[in-house]
C-alpha positions in Angstrom: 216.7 40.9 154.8 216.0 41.8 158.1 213.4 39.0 158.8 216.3 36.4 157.2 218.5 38.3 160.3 215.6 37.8 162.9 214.6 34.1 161.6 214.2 31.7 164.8 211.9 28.9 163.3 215.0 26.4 162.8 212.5 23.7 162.7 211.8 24.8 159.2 212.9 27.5 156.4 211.4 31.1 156.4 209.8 31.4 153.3 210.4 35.4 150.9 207.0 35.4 148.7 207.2 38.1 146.5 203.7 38.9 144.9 202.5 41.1 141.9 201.5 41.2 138.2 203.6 40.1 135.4 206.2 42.7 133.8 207.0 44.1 137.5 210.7 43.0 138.1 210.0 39.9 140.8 212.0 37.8 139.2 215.4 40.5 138.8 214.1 41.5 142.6 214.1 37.2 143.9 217.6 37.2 142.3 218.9 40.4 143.9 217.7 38.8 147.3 219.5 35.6 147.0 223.3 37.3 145.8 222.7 39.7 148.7 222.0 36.8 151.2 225.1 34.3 148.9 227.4 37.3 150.3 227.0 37.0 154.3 228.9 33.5 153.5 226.1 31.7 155.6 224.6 29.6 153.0 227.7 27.3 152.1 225.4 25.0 149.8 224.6 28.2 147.7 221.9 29.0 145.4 218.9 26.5 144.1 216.6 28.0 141.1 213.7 26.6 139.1 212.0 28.3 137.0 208.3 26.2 137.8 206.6 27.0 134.4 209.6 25.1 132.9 208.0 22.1 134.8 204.4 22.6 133.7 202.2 20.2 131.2 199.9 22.3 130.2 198.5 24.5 133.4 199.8 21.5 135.4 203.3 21.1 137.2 204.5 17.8 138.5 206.3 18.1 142.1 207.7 14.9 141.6 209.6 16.3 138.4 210.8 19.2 140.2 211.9 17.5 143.0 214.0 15.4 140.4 215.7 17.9 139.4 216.2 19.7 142.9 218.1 16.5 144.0 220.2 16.1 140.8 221.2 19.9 141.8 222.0 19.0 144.5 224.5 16.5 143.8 222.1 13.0 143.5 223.1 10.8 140.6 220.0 10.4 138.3 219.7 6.7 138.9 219.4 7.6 142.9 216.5 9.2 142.4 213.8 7.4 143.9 210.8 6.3 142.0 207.9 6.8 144.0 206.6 10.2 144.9 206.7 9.5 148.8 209.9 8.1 148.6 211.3 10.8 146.3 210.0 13.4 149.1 211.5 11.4 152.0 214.6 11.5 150.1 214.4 15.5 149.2 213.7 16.1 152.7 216.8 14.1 154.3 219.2 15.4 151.4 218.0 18.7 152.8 217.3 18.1 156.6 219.3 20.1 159.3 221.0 16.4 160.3 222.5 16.8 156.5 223.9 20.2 157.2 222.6 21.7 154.3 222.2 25.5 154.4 220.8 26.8 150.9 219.1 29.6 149.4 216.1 27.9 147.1 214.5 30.1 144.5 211.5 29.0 142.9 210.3 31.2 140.3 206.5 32.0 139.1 204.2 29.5 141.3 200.8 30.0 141.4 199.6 28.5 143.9 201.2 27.4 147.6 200.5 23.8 147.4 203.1 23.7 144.7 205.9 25.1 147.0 204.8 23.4 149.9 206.8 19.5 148.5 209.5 21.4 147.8 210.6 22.9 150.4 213.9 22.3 152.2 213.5 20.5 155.3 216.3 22.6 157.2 215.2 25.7 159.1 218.8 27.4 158.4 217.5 27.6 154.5 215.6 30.3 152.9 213.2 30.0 150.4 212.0 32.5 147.8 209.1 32.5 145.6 207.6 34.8 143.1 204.0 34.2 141.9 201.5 36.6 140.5 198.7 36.5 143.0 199.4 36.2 146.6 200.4 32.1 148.0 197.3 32.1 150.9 198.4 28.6 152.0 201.9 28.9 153.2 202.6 27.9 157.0 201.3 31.1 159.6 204.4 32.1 160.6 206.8 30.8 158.4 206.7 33.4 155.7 206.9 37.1 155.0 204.7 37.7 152.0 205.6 41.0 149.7 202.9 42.0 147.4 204.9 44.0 145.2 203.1 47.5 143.8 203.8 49.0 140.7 206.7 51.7 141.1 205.5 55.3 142.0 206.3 57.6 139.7 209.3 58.7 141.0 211.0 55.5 141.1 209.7 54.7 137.5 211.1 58.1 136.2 215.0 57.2 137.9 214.5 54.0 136.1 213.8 55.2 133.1 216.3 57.5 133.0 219.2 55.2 133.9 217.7 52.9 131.3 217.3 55.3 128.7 220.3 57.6 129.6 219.0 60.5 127.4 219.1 64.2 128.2 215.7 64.5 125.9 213.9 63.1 129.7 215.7 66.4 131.7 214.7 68.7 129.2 211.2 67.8 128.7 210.1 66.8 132.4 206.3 67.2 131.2 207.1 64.5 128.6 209.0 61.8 130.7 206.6 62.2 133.0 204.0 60.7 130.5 206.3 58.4 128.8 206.0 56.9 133.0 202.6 56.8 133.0 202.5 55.1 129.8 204.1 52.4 131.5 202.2 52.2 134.4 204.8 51.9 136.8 205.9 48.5 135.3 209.7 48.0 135.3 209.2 45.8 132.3 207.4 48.3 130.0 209.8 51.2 131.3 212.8 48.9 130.1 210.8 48.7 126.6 210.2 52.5 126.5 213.8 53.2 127.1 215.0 51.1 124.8 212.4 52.7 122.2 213.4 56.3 122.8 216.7 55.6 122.9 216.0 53.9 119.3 214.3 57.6 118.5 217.3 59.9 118.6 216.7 62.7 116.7 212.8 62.8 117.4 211.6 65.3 120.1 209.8 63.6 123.0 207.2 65.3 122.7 206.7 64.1 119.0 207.1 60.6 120.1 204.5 60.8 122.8 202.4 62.3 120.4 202.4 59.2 118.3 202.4 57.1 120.9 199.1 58.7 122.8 197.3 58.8 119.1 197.9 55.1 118.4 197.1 54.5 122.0 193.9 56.6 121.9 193.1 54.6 118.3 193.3 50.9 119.2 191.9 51.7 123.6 195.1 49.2 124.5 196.4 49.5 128.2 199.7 51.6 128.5 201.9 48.5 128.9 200.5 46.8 126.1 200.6 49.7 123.8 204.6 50.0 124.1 204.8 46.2 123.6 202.6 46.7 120.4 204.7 50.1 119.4 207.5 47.8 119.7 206.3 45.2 117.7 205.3 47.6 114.7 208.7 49.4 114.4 209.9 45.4 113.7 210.8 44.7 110.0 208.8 41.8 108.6 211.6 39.2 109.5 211.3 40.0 113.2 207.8 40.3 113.2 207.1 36.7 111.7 209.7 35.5 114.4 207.7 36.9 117.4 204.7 36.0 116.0 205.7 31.9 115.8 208.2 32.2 119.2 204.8 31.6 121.1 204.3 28.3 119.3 207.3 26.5 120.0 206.5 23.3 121.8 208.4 23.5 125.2 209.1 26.6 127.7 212.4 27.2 125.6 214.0 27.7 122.1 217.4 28.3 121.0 218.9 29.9 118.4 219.1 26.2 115.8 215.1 25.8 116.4 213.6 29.7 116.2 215.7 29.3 112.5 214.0 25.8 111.9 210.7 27.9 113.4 210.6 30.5 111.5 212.2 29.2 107.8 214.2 32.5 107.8 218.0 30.3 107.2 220.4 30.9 110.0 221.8 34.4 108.7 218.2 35.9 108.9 216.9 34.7 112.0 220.0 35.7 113.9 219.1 39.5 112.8 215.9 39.1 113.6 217.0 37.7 117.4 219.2 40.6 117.9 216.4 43.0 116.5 214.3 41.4 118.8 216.9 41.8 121.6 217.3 45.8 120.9 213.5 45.9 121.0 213.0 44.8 124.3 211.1 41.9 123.3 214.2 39.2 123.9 216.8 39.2 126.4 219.6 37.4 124.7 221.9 37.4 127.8 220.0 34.6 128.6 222.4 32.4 126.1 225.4 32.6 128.1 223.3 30.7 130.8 223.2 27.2 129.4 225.2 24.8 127.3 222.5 24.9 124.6 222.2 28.4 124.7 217.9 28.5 125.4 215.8 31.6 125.8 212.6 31.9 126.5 210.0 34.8 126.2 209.0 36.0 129.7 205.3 35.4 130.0 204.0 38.8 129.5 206.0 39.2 126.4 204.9 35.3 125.0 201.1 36.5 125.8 201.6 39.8 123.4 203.1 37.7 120.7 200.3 35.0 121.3 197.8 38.3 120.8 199.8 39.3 117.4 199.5 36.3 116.0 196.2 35.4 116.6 195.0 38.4 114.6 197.7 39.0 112.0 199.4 35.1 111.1 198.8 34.2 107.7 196.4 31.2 107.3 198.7 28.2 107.7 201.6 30.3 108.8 201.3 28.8 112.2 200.8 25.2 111.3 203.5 25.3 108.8 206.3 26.5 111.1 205.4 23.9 113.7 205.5 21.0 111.1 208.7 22.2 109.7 210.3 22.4 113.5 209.0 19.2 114.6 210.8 17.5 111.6 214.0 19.3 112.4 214.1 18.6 115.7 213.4 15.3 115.7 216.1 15.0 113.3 218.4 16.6 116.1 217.4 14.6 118.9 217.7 11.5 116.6 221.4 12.1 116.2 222.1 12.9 119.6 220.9 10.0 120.7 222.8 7.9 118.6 226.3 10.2 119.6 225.2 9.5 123.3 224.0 5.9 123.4 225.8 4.0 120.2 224.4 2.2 117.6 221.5 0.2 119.0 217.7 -0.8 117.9 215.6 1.7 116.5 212.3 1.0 114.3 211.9 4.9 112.5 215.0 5.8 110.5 217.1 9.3 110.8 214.6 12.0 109.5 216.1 14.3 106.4 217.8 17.5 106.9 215.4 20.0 106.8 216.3 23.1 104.0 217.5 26.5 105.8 218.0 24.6 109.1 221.2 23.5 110.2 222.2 20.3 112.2 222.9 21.3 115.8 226.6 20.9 115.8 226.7 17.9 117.7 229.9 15.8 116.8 230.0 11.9 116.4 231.7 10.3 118.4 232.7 7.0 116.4 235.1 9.8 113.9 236.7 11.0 117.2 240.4 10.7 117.3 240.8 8.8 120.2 239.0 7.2 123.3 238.5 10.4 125.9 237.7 12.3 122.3 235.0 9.8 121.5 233.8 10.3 125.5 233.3 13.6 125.7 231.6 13.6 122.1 229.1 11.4 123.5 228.3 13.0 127.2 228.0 16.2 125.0 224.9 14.4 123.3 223.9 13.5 126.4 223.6 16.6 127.9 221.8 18.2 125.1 219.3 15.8 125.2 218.7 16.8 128.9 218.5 20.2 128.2 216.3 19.8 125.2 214.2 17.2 127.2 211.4 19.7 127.6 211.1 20.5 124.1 211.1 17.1 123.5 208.4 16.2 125.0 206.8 19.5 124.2 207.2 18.1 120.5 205.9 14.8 121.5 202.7 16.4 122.8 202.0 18.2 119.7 203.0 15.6 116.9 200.5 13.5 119.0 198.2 16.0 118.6 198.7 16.3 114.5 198.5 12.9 113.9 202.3 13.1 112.9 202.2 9.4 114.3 205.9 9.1 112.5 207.3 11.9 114.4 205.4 10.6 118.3 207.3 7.4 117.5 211.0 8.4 116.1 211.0 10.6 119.3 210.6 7.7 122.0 214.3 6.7 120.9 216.0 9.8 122.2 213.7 9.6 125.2 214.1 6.1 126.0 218.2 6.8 126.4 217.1 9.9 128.3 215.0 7.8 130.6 217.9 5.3 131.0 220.3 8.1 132.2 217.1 10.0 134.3 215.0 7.4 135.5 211.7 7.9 137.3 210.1 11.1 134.9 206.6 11.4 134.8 206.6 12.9 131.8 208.8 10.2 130.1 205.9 7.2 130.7 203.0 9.6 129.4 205.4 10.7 126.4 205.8 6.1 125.9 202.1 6.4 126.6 201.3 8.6 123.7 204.3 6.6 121.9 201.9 3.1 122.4 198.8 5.1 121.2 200.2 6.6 118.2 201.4 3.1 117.1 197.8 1.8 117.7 196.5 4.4 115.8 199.0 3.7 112.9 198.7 0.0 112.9 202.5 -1.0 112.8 203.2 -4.0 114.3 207.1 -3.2 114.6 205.9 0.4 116.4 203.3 -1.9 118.4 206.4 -4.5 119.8 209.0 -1.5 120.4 206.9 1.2 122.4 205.6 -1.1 124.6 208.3 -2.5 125.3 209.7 0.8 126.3 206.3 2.1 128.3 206.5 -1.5 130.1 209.8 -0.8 131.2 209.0 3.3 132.7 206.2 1.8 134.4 208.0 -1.0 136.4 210.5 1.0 137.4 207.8 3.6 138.9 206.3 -0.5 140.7 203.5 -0.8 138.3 204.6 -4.2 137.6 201.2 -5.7 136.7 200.6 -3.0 134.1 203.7 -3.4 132.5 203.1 -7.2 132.9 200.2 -6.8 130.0 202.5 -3.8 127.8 204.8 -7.0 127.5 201.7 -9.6 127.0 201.0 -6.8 124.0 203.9 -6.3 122.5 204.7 -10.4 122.6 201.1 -10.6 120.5 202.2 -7.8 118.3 205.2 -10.1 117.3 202.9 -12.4 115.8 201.7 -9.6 113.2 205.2 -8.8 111.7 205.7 -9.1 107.9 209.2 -9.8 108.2 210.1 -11.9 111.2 213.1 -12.8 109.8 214.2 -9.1 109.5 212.8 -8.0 112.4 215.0 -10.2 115.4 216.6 -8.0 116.8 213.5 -6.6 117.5 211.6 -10.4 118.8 215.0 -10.4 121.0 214.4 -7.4 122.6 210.9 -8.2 123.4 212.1 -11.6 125.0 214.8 -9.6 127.3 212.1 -7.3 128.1 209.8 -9.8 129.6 212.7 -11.4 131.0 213.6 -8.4 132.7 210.2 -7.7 134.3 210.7 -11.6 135.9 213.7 -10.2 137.4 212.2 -7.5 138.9 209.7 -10.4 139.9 211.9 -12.5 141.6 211.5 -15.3 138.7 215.2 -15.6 137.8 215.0 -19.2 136.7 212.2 -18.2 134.3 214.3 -15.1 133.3 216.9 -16.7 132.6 215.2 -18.9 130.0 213.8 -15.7 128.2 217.4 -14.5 128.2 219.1 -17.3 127.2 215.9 -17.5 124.3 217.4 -13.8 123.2 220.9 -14.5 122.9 219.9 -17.5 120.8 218.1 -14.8 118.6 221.1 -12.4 118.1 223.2 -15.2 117.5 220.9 -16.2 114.5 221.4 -11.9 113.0 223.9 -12.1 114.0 224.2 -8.7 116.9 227.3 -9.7 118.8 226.2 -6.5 120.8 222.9 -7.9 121.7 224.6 -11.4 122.2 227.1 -9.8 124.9 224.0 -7.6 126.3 222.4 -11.4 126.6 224.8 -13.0 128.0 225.8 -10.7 130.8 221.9 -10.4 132.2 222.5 -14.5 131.5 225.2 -14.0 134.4 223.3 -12.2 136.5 220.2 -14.3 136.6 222.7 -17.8 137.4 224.2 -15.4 140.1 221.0 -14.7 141.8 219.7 -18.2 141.2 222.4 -19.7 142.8 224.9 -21.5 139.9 228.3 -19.9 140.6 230.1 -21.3 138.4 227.8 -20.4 135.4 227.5 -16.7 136.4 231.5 -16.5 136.6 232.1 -17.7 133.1 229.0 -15.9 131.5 230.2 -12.5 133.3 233.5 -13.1 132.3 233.0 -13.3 128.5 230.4 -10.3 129.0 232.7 -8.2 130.5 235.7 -9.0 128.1 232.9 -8.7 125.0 232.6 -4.8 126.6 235.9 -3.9 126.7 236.4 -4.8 123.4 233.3 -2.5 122.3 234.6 0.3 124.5 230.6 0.6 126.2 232.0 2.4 129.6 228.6 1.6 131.8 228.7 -2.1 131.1 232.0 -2.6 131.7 231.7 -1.3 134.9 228.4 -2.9 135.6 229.8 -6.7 134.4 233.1 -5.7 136.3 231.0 -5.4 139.5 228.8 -8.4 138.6 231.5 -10.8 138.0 233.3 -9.2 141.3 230.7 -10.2 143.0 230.4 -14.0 141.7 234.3 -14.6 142.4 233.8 -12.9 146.0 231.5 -15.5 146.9 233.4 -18.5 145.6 236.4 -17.4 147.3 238.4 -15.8 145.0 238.9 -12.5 146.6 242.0 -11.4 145.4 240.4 -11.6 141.7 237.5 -9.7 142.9 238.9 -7.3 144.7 240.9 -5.7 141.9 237.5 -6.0 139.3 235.8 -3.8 142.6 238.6 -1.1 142.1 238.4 -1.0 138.4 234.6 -1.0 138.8 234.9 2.0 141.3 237.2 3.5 139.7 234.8 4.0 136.1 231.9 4.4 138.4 233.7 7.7 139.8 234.4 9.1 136.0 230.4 8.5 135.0 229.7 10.4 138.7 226.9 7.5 139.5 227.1 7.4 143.4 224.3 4.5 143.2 227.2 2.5 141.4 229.9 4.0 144.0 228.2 3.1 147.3 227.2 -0.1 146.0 231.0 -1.4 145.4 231.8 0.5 148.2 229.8 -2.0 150.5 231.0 -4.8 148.3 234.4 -3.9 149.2 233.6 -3.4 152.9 232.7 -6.8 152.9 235.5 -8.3 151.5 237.5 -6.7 153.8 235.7 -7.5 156.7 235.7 -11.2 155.3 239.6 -10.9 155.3 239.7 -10.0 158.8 240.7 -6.0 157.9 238.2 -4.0 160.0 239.5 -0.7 159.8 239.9 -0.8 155.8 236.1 -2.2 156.1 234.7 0.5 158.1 236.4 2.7 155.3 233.8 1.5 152.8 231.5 1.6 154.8 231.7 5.0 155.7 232.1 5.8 152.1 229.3 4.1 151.2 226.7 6.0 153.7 228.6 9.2 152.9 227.2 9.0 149.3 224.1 8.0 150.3 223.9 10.8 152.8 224.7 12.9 149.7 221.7 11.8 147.8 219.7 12.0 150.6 218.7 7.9 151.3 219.4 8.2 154.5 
């Protein structure tokens, strides 16, 4: 605190490592820190945290991910985000420069080494950073940090926590025996918290007794102190419990909730909520931890995940392990399935919705299509939405191992629920390698409708990251794949898809006169289903390509019956979208009257989805038009709106 007061290097942020083993209380100590500093009222932008092992694919974390995520905290529409890692830095650092104003306490839990903090640190020297890692961060700037390597608690500090943890007067009348209860601990907050909770689970025992069993089975199996009470703990669990800890280390993705430890474990829901709370009084599980997100996660703290990783390496029944994964992959592909058709409508999909799996409930997601009404129907589908972000770790987690199993099905039905995560979170790292795997594991499979639809989708992550010429030959791929399809007939929808795609990727070129032939080529194709969806979906990239090739008069009408085909189908983001489009079309021919009012209605929806890309962009149209109408001051308006949100979201 007092190196915070005495900061003077406002040319960058002062940096609080805090050092030590795991078990010892850095994380509850990094926390303390930041709501003591939140309370001198000097950090107005308040509190940043990231938990960095969330971030990790294996042993390796992506700064580029993290930074995502940073900026979306701080207020940066997903589709701002920039693609590229050196623009996406550029773009952290002005969001977060001194010229921004931003003054925030950043909190980036369990790094292991410093050039992993070094990206992400703010660029303002009236921040403060603070970082917990096990071993000390040699790299950070001389000067611009103040590194604690936190010791275990001396004895006496370990006996007051013990005693306001295990509130019992057994610890004052037996001093001889607290005293070795602390040294069983060895000074570890984290194993006290465990040994309170265990004596308090004792009542009527003596402590002497208990120590007495404790130093025997101690003495028997030669485990360290810490790992002894963890073990101690682990053995007093009924046979429920223990099977839960035993898989909990398993689950693909940092995090589980409450619906996929039941899928897990195959307990049913009734079950593995006693053995969570059993957990919980244990000291194995915090639950408090489900008040924290909408989807309720928790996660075992990594000295806790390693001791069940131990147990069940030497006590899981032979295909205990492999069965439990297999059963949660199917459930929660099941789940991510159906929230992606909640959040993103009925669309193109080539792996239908998985069964229910026995003794695991749905996650009660809602559909939005028996909502009662429009804002009903709305907030149904941002719900999905938001679970699938949440979840998007496990997701790909799950990915990863179905890859792994040859559970080529499963690698494939989950690239739907990513692809309309990717849509809403552009730019993810971890979204191309999850299409990547997604193109391999339709390779491996053979099927020609898996070949054409992943990649498709990988084609599309990887020109949006500017690997055009990559995602040039995913298209080339999926257009031979095409040929291979037993059912062209049946499959159209999916040949149109493939003929926007490439389409798309001329856009992006600058080709719009070839585009528009692939799109016009597509809409021909959904007529023939018929998918009046994809014919409107046609027809409005139609538009767009006329627009930027020059033919007014084509792009109005084709944006016009696009935007009235959306309305009709209630699909918020393209009405905006063709609203702005066809704006734009009727600016330019002189027709601002007719644009101006599709500009409001297009800022207007863009405020209710929160997209400040869409904002500032119909924000500049409108400064324009105004400008064009001889209306300065209602001009520079816009315009100051405009650079306002992309202040925000730190473009400039």
């Amino acid at each position: 605190m007092r190196a915070v007061t005495e900061w003077q290097g406002r040319s960058r942020p002062l940096v609080l490592s805090l050092s030590g083993p795991g078990g010892l209380g850095k994380t509850e100590l990094a926390g303390l820190l930041a709501r003591t500093l939140l309370e001198r009222d000097t950090f107005p932008d308040g509190v940043l945290s990231v938990d960095l092992d969330v971030f990790r694919a294996g042993d390796v974390l992506d700064p580029g991910d993290v930074l995502s995520q940073l900026l979306i905290s701080l207020d940066v529409a997903p589709e701002r985000v920039q693609a590229q890692y050196a623009a996406r830095c550029r773009q952290y650092w002005n969001r977060t420069s001194e010229d921004s104003g931003t003054k925030l306490i950043l909190l980036l839990d369990n790094a292991r080494y410093a050039s992993e903090i070094v990206p992400l640190l703010p660029a303002s020297g009236h921040s403060v950073v603070i970082v917990t890692s096990r071993g000390p961060l040699h790299d950070l700037e001389a000067g611009a940090a103040v590194d604690l390597a936190l010791p275990p608690l001396e004895e006496q500090a370990a006996a007051e926590l013990l005693e306001l943890i295990a509130r019992d007067h057994r610890l004052a009348a037996d001093p001889e025996a607290a005293r070795a209860v602390v040294r069983l601990c060895d000074g570890l907050p984290a194993a006290l918290h465990v040994a309170g909770r265990w004596v308090r689970a004792h009542r009527l025992r003596p402590l002497s007794r208990i120590l007495a069993g404790l130093q025997a089975e101690l003495d028997e199996k030669g485990v360290d102190g810490v790992e002894h009470v963890w073990d101690m703990a682990y053995e007093d669990l009924s046979r429920p419990a223990a099977l839960l800890y035993r898989l909990l280390p398993h689950h693909p993705g940092a995090t589980f909730t409450l619906h996929s430890a039941t899928a897990l474990s195959g307990l049913g829901p009734d079950a593995c909520e006693d053995a969570l709370e059993e957990l919980h009084r244990a000291g194995l599980l915090d639950l408090r931890l489900l008040s924290l997100t909408e989807a309720g996660q928790l996660r075992l703290p990594g000295p806790q995940r390693a001791h069940a990783l131990r147990r069940s390496r030497r006590e899981a029944a032979e295909g205990e392990v492999a069965d439990a994964q297999v059963r949660l992959l199917r459930w929660f592909v099941r789940q991510a399935q159906l929230a992606d058709r909640f959040a993103a409508g009925g669309r193109l999909t080539v792996v239908g919705l998985f069964d229910p799996v026995p003794g695991a409930p749905d996650v009660p997601l809602e559909d939005p299509e028996a909502a009662a009404d429009d804002a009903a129907r709305a907030e149904r589908a941002e719900r999905a939405a938001r679970w699938l972000y949440e979840e998007r770790h496990v997701l790909f987690g799950c990915s990863r191992l179905a890859h792994g199993r040859a559970l080529d099905t499963e690698v494939v039905a989950l690239s739907e629920p990513a692809w309309t995560h990717a849509l809403d979170h552009p730019h993810q790292s971890e979204a191309t390698e999850l299409f990547r795997r997604t193109v391999d594991s339709a390779v491996r499979d053979g099927n020609a409708r898996w070949l054409v639809r992943t990649r498709c989708q990988l084609a599309r992550s990887l020109w949006e990251a500017g690997e055009l010429t990559e995602a040039e030959a995913q298209l080339n791929g999926a257009m031979s794949a095409l040929a291979l399809l037993e059912h062209p007939e049946r499959d159209g929808k999916l040949a149109a898809s493939a003929l926007e795609h490439r389409g798309m990727l001329k856009g992006v070129r600058g080709k719009w006169s070839e585009a528009l032939a692939d799109f016009t080529a597509s809409r021909d194709m959904h007529r023939a289903i018929p998918n009046p969806y994809g014919v409107l979906l046609q027809t409005y990239r139609m538009g767009e390509a006329n627009a930027m090739a020059g033919d007014l008069e084509a792009a109005r009408d084709l944006l016009r019956e696009a935007h009235a085909g959306f309305v009709a189908q209630n699909r918020e983001r393209l009405i905006g979208r063709s609203a702005f489009a066809l704006a734009g079309v009727l600016h330019r021919l002189g027709r601002t009257a007719e644009a101006r009012e599709l500009y409001e209605q297009s800022l207007a929806r863009a405020g209710r989805r929160r997209s400040g890309f869409d904002r500032a962009r119909v924000h500049d149209a409108l400064a324009d038009l105004h400008a064009a109408e001889g209306n300065p001051a209602a001009a520079e308006t816009h315009r100051t709106a405009a650079q306002d949100l992309r202040r925000r979201d730190g473009l400039v």
